[in-house]
C-alpha positions as CSV (number, residue, x, y, z in Angstrom):
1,X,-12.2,-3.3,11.8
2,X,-9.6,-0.8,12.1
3,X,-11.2,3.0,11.6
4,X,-7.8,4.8,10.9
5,X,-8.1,4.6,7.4
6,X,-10.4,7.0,6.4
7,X,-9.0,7.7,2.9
8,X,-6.8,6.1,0.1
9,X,-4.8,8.6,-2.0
10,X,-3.7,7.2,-5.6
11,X,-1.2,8.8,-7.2
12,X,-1.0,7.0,-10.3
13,X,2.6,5.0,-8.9
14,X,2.1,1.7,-10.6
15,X,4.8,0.1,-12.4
16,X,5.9,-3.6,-13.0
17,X,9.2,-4.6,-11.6
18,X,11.8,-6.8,-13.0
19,X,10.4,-10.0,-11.2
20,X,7.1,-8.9,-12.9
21,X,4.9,-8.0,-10.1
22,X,2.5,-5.0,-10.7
23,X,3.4,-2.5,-7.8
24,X,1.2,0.8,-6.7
25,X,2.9,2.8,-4.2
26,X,0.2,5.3,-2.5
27,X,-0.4,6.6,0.6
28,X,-3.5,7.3,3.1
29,X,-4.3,10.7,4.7
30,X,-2.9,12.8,2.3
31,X,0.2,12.0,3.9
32,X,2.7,10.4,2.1
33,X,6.0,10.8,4.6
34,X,4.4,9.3,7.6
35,X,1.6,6.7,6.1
36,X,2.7,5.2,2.9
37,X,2.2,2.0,1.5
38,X,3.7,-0.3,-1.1
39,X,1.6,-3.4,-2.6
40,X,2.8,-5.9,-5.1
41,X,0.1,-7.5,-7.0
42,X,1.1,-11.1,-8.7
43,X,0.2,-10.9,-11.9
44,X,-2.5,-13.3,-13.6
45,X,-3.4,-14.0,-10.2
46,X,-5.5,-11.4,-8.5
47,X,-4.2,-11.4,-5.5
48,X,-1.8,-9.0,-3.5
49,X,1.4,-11.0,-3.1
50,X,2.8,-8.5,-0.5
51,X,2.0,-5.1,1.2
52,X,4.8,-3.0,3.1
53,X,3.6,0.0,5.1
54,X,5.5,2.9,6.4
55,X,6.1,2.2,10.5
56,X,3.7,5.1,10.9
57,X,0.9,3.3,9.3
58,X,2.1,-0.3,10.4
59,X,1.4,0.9,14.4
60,X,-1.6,2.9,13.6
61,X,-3.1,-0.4,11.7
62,X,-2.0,-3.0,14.8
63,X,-5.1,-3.8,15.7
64,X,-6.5,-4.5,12.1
């Protein structure tokens, strides 16, 4: 288990996009310009379909 991630900030960023994903952009840290994150949630289906992270918080989660 990776013990960066201490804390999950949400924002209240969650929209649907025009392929009909639910997406909730947020951030961990309080840190939004170095360790954000993007997750796009298929909907119906309950599960993430993809997750983009900021390169900060790609190399800090490597060893996930």
């Amino acid at each position: 288990m990776n013990s960066f991630i201490e804390s999950i900030n949400f924002e209240d960023v969650v929209y649907i996009n025009l392929m009909g994903d639910i997406v909730v952009e947020d951030y961990v840290h309080s840190n939004p310009q170095k360790y954000s994150f993007s997750a796009h949630l298929a909907l119906n289906s309950n599960k993430v379909d993809s997750l983009s992270t900021s390169p900060k918080l790609s190399k800090e989660m490597i060893d996930l």
